[in-house]
N, C-alpha and C positions, 0 to 999 in steps of 0.2 A: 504494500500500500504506500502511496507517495504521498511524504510527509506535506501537510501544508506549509508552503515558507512563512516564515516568520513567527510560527508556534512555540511557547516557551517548551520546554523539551525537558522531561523528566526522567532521571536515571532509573536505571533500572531496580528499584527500590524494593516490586515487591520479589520480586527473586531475592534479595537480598534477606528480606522478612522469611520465607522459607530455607531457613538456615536448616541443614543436618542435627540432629540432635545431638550435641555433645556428649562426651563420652564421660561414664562413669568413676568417680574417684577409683574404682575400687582396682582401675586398671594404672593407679598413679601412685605409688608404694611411700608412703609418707606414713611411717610408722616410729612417733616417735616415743622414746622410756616416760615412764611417768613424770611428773611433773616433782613428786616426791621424793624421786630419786635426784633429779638436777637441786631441787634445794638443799639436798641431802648432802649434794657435791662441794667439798673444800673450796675448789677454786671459783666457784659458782657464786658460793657465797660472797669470796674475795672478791668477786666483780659487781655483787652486791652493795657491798662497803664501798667502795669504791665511787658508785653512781652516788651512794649518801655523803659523798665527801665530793661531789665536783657539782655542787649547786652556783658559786664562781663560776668556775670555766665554762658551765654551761651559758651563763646570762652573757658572759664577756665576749662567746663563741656569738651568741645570736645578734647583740650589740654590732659585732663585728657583719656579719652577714647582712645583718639588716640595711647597713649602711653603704651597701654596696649596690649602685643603680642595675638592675636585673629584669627590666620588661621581655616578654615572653619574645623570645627568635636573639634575645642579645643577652645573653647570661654567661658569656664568657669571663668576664672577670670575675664573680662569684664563682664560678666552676675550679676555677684557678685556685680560688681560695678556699674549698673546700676539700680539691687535690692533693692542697700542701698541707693541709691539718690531716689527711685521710695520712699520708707516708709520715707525719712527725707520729704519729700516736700505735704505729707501727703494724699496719693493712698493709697486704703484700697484692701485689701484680695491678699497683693504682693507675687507671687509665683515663684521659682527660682526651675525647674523640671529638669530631667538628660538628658535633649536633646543639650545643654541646654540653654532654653526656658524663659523669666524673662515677668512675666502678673502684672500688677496694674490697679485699675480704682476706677473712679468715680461713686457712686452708681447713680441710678435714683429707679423711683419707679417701673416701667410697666414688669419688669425681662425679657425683652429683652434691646441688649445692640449692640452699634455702633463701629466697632474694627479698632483701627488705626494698621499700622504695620510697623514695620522698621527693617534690620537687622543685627546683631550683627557681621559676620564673613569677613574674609578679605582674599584678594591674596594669593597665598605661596609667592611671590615677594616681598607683602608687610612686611613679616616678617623677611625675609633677610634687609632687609633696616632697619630696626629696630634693629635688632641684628648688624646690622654695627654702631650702635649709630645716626642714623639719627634722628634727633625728631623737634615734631610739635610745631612751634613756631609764633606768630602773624607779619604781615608785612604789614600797611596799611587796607586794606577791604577784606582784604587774612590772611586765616590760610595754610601754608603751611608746610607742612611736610606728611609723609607716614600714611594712615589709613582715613585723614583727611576728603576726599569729601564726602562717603557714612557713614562715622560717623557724619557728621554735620546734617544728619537728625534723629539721634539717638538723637542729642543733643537738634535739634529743640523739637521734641516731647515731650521732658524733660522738655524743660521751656515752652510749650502749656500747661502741664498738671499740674504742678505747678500754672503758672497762675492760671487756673482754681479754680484748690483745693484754692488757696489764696481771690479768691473773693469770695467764699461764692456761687456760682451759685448751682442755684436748678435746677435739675434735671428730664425729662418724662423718660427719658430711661438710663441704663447704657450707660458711656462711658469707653471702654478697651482699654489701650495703652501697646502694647506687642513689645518685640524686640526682634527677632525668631533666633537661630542660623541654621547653615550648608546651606543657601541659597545657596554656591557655589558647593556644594556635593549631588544638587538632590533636591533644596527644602524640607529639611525634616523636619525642625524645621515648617515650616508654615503646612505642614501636620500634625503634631501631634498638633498645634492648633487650625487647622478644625478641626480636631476630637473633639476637646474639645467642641468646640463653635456653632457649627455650628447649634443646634436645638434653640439656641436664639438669632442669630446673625441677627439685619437686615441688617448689609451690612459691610464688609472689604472694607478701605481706606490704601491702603499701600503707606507711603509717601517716595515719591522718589527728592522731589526737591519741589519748590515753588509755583504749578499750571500752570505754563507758557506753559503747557501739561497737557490733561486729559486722561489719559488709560479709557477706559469705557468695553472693551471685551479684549479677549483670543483668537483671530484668528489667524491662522497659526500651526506651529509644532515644536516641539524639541525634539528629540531621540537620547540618548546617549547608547552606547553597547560597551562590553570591549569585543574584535578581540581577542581569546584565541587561540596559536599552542600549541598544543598537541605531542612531540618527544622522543626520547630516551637519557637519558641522560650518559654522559661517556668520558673518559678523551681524551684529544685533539689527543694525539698517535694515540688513538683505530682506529677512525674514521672519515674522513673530513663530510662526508654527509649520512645521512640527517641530519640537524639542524634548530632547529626550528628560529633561528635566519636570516637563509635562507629564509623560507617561510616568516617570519615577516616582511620585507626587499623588497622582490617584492611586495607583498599584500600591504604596505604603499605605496610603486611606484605607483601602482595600481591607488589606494584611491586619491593619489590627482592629476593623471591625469584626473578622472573622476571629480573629480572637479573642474580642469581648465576648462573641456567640459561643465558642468553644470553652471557657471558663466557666458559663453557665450550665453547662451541660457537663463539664468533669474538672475540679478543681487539681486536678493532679494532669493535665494537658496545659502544655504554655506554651504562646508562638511571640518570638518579640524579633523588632526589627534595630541593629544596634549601630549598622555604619553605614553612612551615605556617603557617595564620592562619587562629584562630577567638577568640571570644571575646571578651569584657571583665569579665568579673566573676565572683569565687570561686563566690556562689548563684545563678547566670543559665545556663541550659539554651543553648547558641545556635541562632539560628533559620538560622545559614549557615556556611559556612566553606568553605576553599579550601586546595590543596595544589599545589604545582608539579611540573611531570614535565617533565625534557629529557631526549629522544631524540636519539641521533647513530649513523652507522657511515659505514663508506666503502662502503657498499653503501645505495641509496638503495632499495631494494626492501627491506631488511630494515626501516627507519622502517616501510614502511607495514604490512608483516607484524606489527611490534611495537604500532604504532598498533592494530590490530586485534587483538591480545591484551589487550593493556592494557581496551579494552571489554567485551571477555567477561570480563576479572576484576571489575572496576565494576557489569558487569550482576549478578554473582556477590554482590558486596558488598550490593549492593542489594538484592537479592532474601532476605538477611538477616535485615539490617537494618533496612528500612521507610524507609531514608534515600534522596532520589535523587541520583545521582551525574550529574552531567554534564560534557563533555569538553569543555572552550572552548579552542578556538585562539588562542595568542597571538603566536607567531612560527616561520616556518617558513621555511629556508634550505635551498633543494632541489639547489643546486648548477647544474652543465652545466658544457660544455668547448664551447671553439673548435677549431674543427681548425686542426692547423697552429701553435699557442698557441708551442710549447716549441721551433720553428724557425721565429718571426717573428723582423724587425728588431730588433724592442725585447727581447728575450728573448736573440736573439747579443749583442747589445748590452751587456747586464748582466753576463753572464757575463763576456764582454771586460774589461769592468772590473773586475770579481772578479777575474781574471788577473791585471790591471795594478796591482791592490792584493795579490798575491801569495796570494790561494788559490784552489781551485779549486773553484766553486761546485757543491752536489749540487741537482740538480732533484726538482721537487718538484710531482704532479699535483692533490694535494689540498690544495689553498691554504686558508684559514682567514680569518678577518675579513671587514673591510670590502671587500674585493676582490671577495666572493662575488656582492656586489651587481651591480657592474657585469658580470661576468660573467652574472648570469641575465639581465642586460639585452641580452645578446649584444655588450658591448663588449669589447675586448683590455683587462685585465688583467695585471698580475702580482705579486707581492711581494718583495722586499728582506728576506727574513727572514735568520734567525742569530746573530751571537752578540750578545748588550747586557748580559747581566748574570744576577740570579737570583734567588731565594727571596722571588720576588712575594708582597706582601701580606701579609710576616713584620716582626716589628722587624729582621730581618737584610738584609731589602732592600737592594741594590746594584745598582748603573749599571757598566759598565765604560766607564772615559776613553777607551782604545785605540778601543775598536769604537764610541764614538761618536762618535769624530773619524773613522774609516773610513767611518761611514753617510755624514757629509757630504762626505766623498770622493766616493763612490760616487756621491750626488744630484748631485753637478756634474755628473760625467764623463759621466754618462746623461741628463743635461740638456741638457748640451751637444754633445753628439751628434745625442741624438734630437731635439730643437727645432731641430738645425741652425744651429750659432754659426759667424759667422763672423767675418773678420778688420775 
């Protein structure tokens, strides 16, 4: 069938929604000793002590991070600086790639290997606030300043892995502790670390907070597509219309009428439009321009449903306008679960240690981040979410001290379990 020209053009999305069913944990041998047993362990403990004596280095570590400009595709000098702390505290095979990507770990013997994740990039907000001189400074059981609450678990994982390397624990399995850049631009840094890891990985722990939350799956959907018009360009005299700023203009009107209707109908569906880009000049007509659309619910049928409204509104605009709309895919996170995810090893595991650090963790099927990754690749997953801090990306930005010395609790105690330490 010959496509109409000028039709906004939609990827192939719902092939994408009939994903294969992922495979069972039961075929991904993450067996680790009790949890009793690793408390039980000398050295275990020592890296215990350890985490309770680096409440300093931790605030000093994220102090330090935080102050360092890191919007998401430019994280290269934070990577730098989290390379050179990864080889002082004594991680072996530290690797700083053009993504850019910063791996260290602890060997084990069995050459497969347990991956923490955390990651490296910030707001574009947050680096205004930075370039205004705002910086992070301690205040009570709060670090506050800009970068602070998702670097506090960059920092936690710093003094986990430290610990570690300073007691001396021995090792069944590697353990890898990676801090991934452009998580805000697509997840990319955690893809090019799947790639790397993924034929030895028995399972990605991506920490996001203290455990007071377990992600355990990747249910739900997230699709982002940059809304391209296609016009003529030409100086303001020539022409009043068409202009593709015309069509861009109702097509957004469009966009979040259909999302004021979609929120009435499922508070867990949001469609938002976040960057608009045309132009260069007050008398210049433009010959292009672009808009962005994310799509998300916990229902990954409603994306494609919405995918497919959003075209007939564009064909809509288009048929206007004179302008063409076209629908370019730019990142799409379609989720899957493992069976079995939320009662594997690594899953009692975490919780156990949420116990043993005194709360009681809430489970949680639709995981978020870099974790999605590995899950669509059918690897065991989970996340470490909960409590770190708050009012991301505000001058008010805060870390909480408490729950970032808990994160690094928590990365031992599940390190040292599921790697299998022993004495």
């Amino acid at each position: 069938m010959k496509k109409r020209p000028g039709r906004a053009l939609i990827p192939t999305l719902a092939a994408m929604l009939c994903i294969a069913a992922l495979p069972s944990i039961a075929a991904q041998p993450v067996a680790p000793q009790t949890l009793d047993v690793a408390l039980a362990n000398t050295q275990v403990q020592q890296a215990m002590k350890a985490v309770d004596a680096a409440e300093d280095r931790a605030t000093s570590t994220l102090i330090e991070l935080a102050s360092i400009i890191s919007p998401s595709g430019r994280e290269f000098d934070r990577a730098a600086a989290v390379a050179a702390r990864m080889r002082e505290i004594g991680l072996v095979d530290v690797r700083l790639d053009g993504t850019p990507n910063v791996v260290g770990a602890l060997r084990g013997t069995s050459g497969s290997a347990l991956v923490f994740v955390t990651m490296l990039d910030d707001l574009p907000a947050i680096e205004s606030l930075q370039r205004s001189g705002v910086r992070a400074q301690r205040d009570g059981d709060r670090i506050i300043g800009p970068a602070t609450e998702i670097q506090s678990t960059v920092a936690a994982m710093l003094v986990a892995a430290e610990a570690l390397a300073a007691s001396g624990v021995r090792l069944r399995h590697d353990v890898i502790f990676a801090a991934v850049a452009r998580e805000e631009t697509g997840l990319q840094g955690m893809k090019a670390l799947y790639e790397q890891l993924e034929d030895r990985a028995l399972a990605f722990v991506e920490v996001l907070g203290d455990g007071r939350q377990i992600d355990y799956n990747g249910a739900g959907a997230v699709a982002w597509w940059r809304i391209v018009a296609h016009g003529q360009e030409g100086h303001t005299a020539d022409q009043t219309l068409p202009n593709v700023n015309h069509a861009i203009a109702q097509a957004v009107d469009e966009v979040f009428a259909l999302a004021q209707r979609e929120r009435t109908r499922s508070d867990e569906t949001f469609i938002n439009v976040g960057i608009l880009r045309s132009g260069e000049a007050f008398n210049r007509r433009p010959g292009t321009g672009w808009f962005s659309l994310d799509v998300r619910s916990e229902d990954r049928a409603a994306v494609e449903e919405i995918a497919q409204k959003i075209a007939a509104l564009l064909a809509r605009v288009e048929a206007r306008t004179g302008v063409r709309l076209e629908m370019v895919p730019d990142f799409q996170s379609m989720g899957g679960e493992i069976a079995g995810a939320m009662t594997s090893p690594l899953a009692r595991t975490a919780r156990g240690v949420s116990q043993h650090l005194g709360y009681e963790p809430e489970f949680n099927a639709r995981g978020c981040c870099n974790m999605r990754v590995a899950i669509e690749g059918g690897s065991l997953a989970i996340a470490l979410h909960g409590e770190r801090g708050g009012e991301r990306g505000s001058a008010g930005e805060w870390a909480s001290v408490p729950a970032m010395m808990n994160t690094a609790r928590h990365i031992v105690l599940l390190a040292a379990t599921v790697a299998g330490a022993s004495g």
